[in-house]
N, CA, C and O atoms as a DFTB+ gen file, in Angstrom:
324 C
 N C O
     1  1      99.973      30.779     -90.284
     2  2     101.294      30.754     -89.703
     3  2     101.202      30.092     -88.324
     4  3     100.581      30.694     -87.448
     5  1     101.717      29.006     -88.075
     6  2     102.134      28.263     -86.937
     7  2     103.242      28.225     -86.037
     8  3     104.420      28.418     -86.340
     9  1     102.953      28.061     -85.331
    10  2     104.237      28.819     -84.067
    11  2     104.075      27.960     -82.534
    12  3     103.078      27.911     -81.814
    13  1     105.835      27.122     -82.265
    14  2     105.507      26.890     -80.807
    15  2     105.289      27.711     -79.870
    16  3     105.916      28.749     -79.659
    17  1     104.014      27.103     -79.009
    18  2     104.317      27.469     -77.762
    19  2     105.155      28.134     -76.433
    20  3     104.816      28.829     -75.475
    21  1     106.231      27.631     -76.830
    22  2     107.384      28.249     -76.071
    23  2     107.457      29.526     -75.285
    24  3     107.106      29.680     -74.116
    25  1     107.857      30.229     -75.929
    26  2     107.889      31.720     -76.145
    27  2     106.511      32.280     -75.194
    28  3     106.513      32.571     -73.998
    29  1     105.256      32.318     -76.260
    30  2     104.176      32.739     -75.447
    31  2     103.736      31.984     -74.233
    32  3     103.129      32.690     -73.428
    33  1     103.936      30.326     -73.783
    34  2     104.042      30.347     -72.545
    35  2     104.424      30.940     -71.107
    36  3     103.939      31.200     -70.006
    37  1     105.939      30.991     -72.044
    38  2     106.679      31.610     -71.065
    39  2     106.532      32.816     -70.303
    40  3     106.720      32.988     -69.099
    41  1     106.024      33.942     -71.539
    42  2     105.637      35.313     -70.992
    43  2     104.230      35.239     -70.229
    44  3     103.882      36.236     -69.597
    45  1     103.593      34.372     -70.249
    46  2     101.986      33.988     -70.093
    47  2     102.266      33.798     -68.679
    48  3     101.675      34.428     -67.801
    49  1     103.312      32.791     -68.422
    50  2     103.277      32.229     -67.002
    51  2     103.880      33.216     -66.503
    52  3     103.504      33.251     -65.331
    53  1     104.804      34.289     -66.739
    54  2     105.043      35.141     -65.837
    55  2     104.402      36.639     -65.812
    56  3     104.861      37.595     -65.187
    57  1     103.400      36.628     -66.519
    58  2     102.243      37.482     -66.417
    59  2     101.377      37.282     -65.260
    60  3     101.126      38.141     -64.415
    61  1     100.742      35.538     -65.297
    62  2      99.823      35.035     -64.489
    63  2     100.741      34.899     -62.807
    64  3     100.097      35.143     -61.786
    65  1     102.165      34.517     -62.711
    66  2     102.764      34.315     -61.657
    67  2     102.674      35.634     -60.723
    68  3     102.338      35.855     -59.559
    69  1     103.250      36.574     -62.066
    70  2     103.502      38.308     -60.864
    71  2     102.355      38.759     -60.755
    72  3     102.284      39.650     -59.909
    73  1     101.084      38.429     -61.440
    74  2     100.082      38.760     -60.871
    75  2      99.315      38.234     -59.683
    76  3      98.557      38.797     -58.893
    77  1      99.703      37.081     -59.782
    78  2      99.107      36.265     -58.551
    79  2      99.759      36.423     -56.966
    80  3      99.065      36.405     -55.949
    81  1     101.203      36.576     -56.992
    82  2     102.358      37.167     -56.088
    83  2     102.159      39.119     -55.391
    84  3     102.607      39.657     -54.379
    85  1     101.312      39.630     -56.503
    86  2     100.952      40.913     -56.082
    87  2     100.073      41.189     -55.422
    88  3      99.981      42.122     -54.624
    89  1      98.969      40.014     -55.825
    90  2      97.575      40.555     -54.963
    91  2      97.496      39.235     -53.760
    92  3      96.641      39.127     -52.881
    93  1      98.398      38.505     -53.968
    94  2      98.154      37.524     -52.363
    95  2      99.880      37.547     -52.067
    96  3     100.694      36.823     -52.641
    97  1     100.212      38.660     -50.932
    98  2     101.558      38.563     -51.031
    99  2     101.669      37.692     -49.379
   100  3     102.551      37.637     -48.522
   101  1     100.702      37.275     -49.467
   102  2     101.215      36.318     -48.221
   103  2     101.541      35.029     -48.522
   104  3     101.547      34.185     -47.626
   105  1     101.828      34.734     -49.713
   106  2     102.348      33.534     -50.129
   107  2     103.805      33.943     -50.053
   108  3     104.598      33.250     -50.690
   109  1     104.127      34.662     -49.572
   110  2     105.906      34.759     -49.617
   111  2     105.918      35.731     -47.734
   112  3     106.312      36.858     -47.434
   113  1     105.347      34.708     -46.956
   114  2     105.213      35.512     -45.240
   115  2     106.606      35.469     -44.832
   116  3     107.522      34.646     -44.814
   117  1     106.425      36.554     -44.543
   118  2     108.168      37.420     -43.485
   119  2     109.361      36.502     -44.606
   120  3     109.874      35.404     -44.390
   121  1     109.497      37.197     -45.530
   122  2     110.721      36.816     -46.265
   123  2     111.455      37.911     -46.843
   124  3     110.669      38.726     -47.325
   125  1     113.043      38.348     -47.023
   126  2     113.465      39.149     -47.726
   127  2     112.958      39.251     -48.588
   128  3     112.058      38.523     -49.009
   129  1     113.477      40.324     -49.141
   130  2     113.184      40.661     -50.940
   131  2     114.006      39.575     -51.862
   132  3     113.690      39.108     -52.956
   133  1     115.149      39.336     -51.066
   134  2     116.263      38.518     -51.950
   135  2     115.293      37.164     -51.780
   136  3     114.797      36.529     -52.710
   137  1     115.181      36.945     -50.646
   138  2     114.381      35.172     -50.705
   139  2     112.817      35.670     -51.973
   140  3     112.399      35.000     -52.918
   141  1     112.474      36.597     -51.634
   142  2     111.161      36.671     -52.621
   143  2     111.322      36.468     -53.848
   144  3     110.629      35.692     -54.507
   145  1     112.226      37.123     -54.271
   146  2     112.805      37.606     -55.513
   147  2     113.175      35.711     -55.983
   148  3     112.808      35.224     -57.053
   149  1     113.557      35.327     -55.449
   150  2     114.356      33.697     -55.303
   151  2     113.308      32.949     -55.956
   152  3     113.234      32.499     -57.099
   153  1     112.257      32.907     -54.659
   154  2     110.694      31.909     -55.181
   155  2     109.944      32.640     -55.993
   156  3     108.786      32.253     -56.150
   157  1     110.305      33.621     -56.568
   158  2     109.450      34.016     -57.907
   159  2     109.812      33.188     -58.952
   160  3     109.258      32.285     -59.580
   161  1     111.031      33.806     -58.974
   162  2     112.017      33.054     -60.386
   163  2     111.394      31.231     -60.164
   164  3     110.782      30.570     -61.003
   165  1     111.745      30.875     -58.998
   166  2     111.836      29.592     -58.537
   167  2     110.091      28.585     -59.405
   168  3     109.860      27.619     -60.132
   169  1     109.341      29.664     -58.665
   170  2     107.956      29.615     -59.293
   171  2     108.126      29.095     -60.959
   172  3     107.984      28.022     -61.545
   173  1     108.505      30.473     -61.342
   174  2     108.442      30.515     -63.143
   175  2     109.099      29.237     -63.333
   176  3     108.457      28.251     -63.692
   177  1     110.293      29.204     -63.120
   178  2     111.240      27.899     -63.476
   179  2     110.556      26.519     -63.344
   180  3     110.658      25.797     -64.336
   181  1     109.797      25.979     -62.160
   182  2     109.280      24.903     -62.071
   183  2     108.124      24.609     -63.080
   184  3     108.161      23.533     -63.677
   185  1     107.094      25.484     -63.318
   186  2     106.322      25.247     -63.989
   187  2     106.518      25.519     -65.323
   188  3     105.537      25.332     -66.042
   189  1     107.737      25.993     -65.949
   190  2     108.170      26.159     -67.271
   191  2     109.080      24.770     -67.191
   192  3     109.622      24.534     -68.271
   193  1     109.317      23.971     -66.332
   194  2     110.362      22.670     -66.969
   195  2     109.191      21.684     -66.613
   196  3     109.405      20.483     -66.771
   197  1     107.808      22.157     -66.081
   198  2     106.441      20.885     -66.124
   199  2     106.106      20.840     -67.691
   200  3     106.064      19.912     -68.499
   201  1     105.856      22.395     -67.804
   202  2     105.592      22.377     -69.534
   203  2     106.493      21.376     -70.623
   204  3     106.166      20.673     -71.579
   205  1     107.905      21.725     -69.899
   206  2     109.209      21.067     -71.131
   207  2     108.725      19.670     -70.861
   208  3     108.581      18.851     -71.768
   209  1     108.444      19.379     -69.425
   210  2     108.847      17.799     -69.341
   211  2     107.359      16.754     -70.398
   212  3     107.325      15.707     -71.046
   213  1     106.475      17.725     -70.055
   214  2     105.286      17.048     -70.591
   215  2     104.704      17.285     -71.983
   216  3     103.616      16.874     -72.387
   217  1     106.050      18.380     -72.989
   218  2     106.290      18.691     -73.942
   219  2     104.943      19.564     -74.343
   220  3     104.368      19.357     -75.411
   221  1     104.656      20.192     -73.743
   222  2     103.591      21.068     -74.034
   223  2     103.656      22.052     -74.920
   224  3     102.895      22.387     -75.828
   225  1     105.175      22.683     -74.342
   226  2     105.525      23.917     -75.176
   227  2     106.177      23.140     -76.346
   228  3     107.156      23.838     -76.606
   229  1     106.185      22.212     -77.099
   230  2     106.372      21.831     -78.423
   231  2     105.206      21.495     -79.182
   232  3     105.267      20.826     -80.213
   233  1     104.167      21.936     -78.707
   234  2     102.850      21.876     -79.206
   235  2     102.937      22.832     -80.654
   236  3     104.086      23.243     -80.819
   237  1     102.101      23.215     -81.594
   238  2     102.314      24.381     -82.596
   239  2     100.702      24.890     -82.575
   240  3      99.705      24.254     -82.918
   241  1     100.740      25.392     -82.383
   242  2      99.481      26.448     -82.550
   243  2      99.362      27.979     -83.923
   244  3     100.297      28.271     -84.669
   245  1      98.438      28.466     -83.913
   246  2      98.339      29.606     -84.739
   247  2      98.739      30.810     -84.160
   248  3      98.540      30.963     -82.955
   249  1      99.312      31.763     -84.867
   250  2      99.994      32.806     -84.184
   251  2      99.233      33.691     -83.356
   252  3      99.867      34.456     -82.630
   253  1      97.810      33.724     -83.336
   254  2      96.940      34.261     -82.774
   255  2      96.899      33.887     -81.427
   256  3      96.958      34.786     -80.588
   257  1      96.802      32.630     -81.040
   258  2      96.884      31.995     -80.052
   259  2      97.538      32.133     -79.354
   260  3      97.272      32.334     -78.169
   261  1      98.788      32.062     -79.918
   262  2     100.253      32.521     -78.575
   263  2      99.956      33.835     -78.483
   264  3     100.047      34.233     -77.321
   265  1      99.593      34.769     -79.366
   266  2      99.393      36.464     -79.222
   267  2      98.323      36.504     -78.085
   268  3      98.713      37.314     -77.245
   269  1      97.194      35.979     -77.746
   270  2      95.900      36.000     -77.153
   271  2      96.903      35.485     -75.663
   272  3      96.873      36.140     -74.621
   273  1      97.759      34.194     -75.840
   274  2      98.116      33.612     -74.393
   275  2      99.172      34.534     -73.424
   276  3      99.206      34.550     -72.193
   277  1     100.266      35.517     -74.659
   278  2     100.913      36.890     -74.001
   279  2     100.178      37.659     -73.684
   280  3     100.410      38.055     -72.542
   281  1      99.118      38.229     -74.270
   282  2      97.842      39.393     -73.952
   283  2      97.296      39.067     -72.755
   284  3      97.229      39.906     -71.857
   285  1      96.769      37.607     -72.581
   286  2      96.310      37.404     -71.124
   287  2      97.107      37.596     -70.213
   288  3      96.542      38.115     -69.250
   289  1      98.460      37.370     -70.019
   290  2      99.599      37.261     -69.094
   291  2      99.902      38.566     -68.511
   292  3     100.176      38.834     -67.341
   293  1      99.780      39.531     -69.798
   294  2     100.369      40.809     -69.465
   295  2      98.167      41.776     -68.697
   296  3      97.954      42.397     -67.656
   297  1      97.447      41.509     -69.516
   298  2      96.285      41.921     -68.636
   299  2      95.846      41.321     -67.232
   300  3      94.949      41.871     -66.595
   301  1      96.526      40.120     -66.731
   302  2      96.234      39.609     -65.840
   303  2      96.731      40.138     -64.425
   304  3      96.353      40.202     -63.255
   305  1      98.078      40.566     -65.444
   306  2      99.214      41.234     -64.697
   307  2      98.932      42.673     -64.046
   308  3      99.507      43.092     -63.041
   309  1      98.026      43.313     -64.725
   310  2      97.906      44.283     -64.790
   311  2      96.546      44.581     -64.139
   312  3      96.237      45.590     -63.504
   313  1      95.870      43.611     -64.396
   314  2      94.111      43.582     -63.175
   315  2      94.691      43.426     -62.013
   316  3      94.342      44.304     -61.225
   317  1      95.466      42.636     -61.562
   318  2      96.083      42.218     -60.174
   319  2      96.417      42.818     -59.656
   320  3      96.513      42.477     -58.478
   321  1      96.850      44.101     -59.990
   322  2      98.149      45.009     -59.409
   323  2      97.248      45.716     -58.485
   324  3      97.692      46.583     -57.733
């Protein structure tokens, strides 16, 4: 069973993003929550329309693969914290 990319990117990159934002929070110095909250999303968004533009996430892979690329996202997420 074959399956785009899409989907498990998506959750992947915002596994790897909020994890990376938790344990170095000085990448967002003296900013509201609302501005934080802003360049998170902002984050996810840019590098999910690099994927679209360079058609990555229309790639097809095995369902394992996207399962393994959410699993990392969400453990990455979760070592970081």
């Amino acid at each position: 069973m074959y399956w785009k990319l899409r989907v498990p990117l998506l959750l992947g990159i915002i596994g790897v993003i909020s994890g990376l934002v938790q344990k170095f929070p000085t990448l967002l110095v003296n900013t509201s929550n609302l501005l934080s909250n802003a360049v998170f999303i902002g984050l996810i968004g840019i590098i999910f329309t690099i994927l679209e533009r360079s058609n990555v996430n229309d790639k097809k892979a095995h369902f394992t693969i996207g399962v393994a690329i959410i699993i990392f996202g969400i453990v990455f997420d979760f070592l970081t914290a």
